[in-house]
C-alpha positions as CSV (number, residue, x, y, z in Angstrom):
1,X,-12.5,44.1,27.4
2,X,-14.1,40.6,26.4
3,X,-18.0,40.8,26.5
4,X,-19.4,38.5,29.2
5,X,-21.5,35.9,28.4
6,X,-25.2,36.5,30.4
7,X,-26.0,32.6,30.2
8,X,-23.6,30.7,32.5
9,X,-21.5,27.7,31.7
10,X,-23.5,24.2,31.3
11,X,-21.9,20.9,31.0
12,X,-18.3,22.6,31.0
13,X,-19.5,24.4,27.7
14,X,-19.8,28.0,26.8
15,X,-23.4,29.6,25.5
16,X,-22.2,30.7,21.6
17,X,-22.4,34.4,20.9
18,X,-23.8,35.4,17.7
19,X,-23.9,38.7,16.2
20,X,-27.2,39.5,14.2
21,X,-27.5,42.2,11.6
22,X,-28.7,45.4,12.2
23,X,-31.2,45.2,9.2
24,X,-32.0,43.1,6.6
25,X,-35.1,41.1,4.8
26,X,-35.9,39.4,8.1
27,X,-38.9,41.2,10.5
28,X,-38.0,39.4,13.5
29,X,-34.5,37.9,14.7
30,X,-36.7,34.5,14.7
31,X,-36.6,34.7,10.7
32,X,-32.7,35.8,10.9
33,X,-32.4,32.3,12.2
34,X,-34.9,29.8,10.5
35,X,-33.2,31.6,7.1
36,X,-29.5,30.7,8.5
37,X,-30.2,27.9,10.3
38,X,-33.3,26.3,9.8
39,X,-31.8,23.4,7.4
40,X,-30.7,21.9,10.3
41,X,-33.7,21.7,12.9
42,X,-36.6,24.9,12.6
43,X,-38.6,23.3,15.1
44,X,-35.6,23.6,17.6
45,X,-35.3,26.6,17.1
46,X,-38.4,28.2,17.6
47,X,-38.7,25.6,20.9
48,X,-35.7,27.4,22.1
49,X,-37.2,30.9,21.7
50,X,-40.6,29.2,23.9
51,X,-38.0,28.4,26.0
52,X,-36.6,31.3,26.8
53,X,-33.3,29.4,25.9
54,X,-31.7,32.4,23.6
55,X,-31.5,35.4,25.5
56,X,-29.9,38.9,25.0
57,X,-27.2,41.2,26.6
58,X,-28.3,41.1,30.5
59,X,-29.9,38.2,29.7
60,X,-33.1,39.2,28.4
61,X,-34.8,36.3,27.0
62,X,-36.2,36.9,23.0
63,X,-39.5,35.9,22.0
64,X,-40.5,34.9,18.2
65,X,-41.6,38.7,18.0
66,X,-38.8,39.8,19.0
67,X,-38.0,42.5,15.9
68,X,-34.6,42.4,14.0
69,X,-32.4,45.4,15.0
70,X,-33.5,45.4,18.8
71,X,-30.6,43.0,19.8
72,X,-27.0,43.3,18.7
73,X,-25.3,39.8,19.9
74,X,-27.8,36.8,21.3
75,X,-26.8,33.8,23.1
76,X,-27.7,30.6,23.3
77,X,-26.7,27.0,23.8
78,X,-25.8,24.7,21.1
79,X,-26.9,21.4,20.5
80,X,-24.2,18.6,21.6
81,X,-22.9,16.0,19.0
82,X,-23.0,12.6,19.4
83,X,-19.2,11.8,20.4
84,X,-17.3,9.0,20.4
85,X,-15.1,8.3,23.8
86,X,-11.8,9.2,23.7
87,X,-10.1,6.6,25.6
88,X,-7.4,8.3,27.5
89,X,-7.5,10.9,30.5
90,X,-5.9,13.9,31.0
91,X,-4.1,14.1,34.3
92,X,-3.4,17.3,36.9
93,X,-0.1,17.6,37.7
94,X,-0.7,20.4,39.9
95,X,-3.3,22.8,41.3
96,X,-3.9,26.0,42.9
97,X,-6.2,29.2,43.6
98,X,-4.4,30.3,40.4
99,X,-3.2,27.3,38.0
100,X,-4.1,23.7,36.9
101,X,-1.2,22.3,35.5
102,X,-2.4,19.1,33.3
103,X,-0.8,16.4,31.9
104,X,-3.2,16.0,28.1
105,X,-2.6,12.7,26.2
106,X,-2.5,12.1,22.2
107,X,-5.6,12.6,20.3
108,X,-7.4,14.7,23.2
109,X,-8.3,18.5,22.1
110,X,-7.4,21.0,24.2
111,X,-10.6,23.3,23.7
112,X,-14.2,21.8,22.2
113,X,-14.7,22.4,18.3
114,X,-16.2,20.5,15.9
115,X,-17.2,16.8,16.3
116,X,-15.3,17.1,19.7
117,X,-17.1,19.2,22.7
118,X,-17.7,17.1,25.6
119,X,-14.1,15.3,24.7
120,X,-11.8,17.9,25.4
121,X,-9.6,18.9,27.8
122,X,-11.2,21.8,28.6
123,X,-14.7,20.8,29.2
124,X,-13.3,17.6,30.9
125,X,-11.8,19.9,33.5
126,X,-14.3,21.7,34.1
127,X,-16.7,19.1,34.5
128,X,-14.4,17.4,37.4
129,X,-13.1,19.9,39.0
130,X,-16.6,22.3,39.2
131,X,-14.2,25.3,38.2
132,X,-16.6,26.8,35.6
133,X,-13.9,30.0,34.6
134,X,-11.0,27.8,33.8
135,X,-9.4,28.7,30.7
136,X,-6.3,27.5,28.7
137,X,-3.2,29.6,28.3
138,X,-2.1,27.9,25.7
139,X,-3.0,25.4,22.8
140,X,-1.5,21.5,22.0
141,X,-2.4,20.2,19.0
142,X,-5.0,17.2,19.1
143,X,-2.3,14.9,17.8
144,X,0.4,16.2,20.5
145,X,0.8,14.7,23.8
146,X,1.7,17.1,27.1
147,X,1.8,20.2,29.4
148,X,-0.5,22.6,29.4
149,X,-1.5,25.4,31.8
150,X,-4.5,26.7,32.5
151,X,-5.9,29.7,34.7
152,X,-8.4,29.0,37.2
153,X,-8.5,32.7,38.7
154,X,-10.3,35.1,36.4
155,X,-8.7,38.0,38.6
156,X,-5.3,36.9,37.9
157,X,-5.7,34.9,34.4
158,X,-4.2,38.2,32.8
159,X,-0.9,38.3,34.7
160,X,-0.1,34.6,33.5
161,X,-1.3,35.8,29.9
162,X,1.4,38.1,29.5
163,X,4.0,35.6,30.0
164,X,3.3,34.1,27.0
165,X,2.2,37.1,25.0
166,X,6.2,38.8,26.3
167,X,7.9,35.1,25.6
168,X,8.7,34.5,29.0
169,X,7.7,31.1,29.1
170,X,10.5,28.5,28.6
171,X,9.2,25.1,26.9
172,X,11.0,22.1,25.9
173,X,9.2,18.7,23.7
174,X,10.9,15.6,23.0
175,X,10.1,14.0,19.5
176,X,10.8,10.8,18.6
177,X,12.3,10.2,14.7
178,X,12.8,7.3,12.3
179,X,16.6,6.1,11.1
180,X,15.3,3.5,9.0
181,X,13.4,2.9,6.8
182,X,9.7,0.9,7.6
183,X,6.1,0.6,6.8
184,X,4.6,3.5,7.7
185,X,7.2,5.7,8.1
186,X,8.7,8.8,5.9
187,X,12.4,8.1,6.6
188,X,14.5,10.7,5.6
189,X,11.9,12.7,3.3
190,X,12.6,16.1,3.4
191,X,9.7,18.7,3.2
192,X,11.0,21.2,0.9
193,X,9.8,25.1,1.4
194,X,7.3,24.9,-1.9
195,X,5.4,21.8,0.0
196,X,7.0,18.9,-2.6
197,X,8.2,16.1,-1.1
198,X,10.5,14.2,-3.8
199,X,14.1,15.1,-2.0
200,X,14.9,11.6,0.6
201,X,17.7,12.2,2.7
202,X,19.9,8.5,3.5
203,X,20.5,6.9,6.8
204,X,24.3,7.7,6.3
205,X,23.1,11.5,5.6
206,X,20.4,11.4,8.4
207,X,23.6,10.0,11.1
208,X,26.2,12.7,9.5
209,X,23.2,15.3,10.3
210,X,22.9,14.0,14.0
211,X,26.5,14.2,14.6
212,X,26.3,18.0,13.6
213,X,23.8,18.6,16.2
214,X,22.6,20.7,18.7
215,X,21.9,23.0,15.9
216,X,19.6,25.9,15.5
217,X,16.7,25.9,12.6
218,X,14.9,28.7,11.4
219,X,12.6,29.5,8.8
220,X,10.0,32.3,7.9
221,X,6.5,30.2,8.0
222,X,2.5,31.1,8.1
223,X,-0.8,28.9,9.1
224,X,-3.7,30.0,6.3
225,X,-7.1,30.0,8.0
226,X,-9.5,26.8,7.0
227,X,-5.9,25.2,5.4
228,X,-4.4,22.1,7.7
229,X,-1.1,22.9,6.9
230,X,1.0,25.8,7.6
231,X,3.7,27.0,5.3
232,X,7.0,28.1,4.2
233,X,8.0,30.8,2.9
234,X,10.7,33.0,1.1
235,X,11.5,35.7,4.0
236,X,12.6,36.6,6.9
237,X,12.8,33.7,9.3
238,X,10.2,34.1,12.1
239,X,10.8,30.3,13.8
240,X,13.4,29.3,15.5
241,X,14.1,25.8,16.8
242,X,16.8,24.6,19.3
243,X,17.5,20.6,18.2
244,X,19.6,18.2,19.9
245,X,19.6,14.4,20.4
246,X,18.9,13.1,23.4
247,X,19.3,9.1,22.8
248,X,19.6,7.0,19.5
249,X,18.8,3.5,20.0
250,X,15.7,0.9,19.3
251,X,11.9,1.4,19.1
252,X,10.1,-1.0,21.3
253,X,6.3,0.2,20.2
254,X,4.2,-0.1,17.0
255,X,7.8,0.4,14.8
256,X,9.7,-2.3,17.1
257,X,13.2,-2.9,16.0
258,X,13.7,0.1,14.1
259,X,16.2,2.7,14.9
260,X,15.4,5.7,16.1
261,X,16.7,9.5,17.7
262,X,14.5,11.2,20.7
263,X,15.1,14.6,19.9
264,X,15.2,17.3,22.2
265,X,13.1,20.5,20.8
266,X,13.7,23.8,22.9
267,X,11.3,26.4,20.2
268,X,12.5,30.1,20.4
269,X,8.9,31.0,18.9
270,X,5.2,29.7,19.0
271,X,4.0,29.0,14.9
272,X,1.8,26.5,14.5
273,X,3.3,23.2,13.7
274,X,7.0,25.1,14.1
275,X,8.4,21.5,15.5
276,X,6.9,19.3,12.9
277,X,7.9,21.1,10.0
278,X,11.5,22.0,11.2
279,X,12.0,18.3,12.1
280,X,10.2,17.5,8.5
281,X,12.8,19.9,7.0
282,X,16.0,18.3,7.8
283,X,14.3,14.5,6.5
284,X,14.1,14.3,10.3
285,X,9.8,14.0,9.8
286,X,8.0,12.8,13.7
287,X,7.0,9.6,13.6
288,X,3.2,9.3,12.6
289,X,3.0,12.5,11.4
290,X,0.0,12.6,9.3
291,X,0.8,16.2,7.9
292,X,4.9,16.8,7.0
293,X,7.2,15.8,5.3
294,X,3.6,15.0,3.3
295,X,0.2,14.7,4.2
296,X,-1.9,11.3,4.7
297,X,-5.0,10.4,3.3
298,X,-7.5,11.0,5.9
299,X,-8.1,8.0,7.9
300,X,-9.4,7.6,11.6
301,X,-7.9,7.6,14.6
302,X,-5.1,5.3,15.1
303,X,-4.6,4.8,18.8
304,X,-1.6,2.2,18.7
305,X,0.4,4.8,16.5
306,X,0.2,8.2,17.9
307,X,1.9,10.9,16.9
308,X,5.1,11.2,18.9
309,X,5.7,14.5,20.0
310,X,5.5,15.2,23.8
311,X,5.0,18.7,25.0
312,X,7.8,17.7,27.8
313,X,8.5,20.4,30.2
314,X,7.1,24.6,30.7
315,X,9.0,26.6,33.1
316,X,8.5,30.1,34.1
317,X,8.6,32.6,36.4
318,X,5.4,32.6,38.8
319,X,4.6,36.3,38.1
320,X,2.7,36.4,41.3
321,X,5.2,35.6,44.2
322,X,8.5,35.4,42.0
323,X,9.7,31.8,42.5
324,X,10.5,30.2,39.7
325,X,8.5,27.1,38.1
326,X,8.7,24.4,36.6
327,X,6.3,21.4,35.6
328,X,6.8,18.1,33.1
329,X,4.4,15.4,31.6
330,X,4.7,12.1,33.4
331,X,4.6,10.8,29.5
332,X,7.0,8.8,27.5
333,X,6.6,8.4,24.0
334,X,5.7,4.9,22.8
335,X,8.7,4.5,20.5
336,X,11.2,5.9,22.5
337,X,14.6,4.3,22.2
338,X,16.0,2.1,24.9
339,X,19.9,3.5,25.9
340,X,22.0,1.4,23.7
């Protein structure tokens, strides 16, 4: 059972939990943290322990005395980062005593971390709607447009839980790829499974692939923690993709002119970056994907090219009442084909 946090949520933001050592070179847990932390700002600290800001389990507020050893996990509230606005708003598509159902744009997170806390999805939420113990089911990607759900009950979060954790959630994307060649774009380059690169598929081979689709791609693949990209592997395959075309016509957005294919995506598993690098596989790479077929020098955010992958539709089975449920993005994906 998760340990709950004695400090309630402020601003739409957890307190962080830290675990201290039992013993050590440090008299008082006050030294623990001026020795780990103090580089960044002693003074705040020891303001916060004046402040009775940094408290204990059941909320028993340290002192600077307070001896190293007394307290196994503290909590406290960290300081904000200056952010920078993200332009765009996520939108609810639905609500109840049990769900929010929200609509997230490009280049929004879905939980606070590093330079982004205030501008997130989740502390958005909870900062409009007041619902202080909403929590996401599931993760998008910063870069990745779309559907997410999130639990607003705490007494029933777990029952929604196991739908993902048993599979039982059904989830489609739509992705849009380049044809041609163009400025900007990876056309064709295939991401081979040692990471290289060199291997460019033409547009006669790309059109010959789409005319063998709906096909089914699988691979065996693994995210290293603190890496950006995940992997592929020699193995058994543990991804599986549905892919089908869904329209091949002309970009009318950042790439206007060029051909493209809006690809339907229907993944049979949940790895990190599964669509991107099965897509990036086949020389089929997402357009303005900054990671596969080959990763971009890091650059800021681009808002008029966003990475265009849509988290289209999730459908499930409500596993409260039974009825059977079904929610998708309002979205469309700025270089999108028009029907030729």
């Amino acid at each position: 059972m998760a340990m709950e946090s004695p400090l309630p949520v402020r601003n739409g933001v957890n307190a962080t939990r830290l675990r201290l050592p039992r013993t050590g070179s440090w008299a008082t847990v006050a030294d623990y943290l001026l020795e780990r932390f103090g580089h960044v700002d002693p003074e705040g600290i020891l303001r916060r322990f004046d402040e009775q800001q940094i408290v204990g389990l059941g909320g028993t507020p340290l002192t600077r005395q307070t001896p190293l050893g007394e307290h196994e996990f503290i909590w406290y509230y960290r300081s904000l980062p200056e952010e920078t606005p993200i332009p765009f708003e996520a939108r609810i598509l639905h609500q109840d005593e049990h769900l929010l159902v929200v609509d997230k744009p490009h280049f929004l997170p879905t939980t606070p971390g590093g330079r982004f806390i205030q501008e997130s999805a989740l502390v958005r939420l909870r900062n409009q709607t007041g619902i202080d113990d909403l929590v996401p089911m599931h993760r998008l990607d910063r870069a990745t447009a779309g559907v997410i759900l999130f639990a607003v009950n705490p007494q029933t979060r777990g029952a929604y839980q196991m739908l993902f954790e048993r599979r039982e959630i059904a989830k489609r994307y739509k992705a849009v790829v380049a044809l041609q060649p163009g400025e900007g774009l990876e056309t064709g380059r295939v991401l081979q499974p040692n990471g290289g690169h060199s291997e460019v598929k033409t547009e006669t081979e790309l059109r010959d692939l789409l005319q063998r689709m709906p096909l089914v791609f699988e691979n065996r693949m693994s995210k290293v923690k603190g890496q950006l990209r995940s992997i592929v592997e020699e193995g058994e395959p543990n991804a599986q993709t549905l892919i089908k075309v869904e329209t091949i016509g002309t970009s009318h957005g950042f790439h206007s002119g060029t051909e493209v294919a809006l690809m339907d995506l229907e993944p049979h598993s949940g790895k990190t970056h599964q669509l991107r690098i099965h897509l990036a596989s086949l020389g089929l790479g997402i357009i303005n994907d900054a990671f596969y077929p080959r990763l971009w020098d890091l650059a800021p955010d681009d808002y008029r090219r966003p990475l265009q992958l849509l988290a289209h539709t999730i459908s499930f089975t409500d596993p409260l009442t039974g009825a059977e449920r079904s929610f998708s993005s309002e979205q469309r994906l700025a270089e999108a084909p028009s029907v030729q």
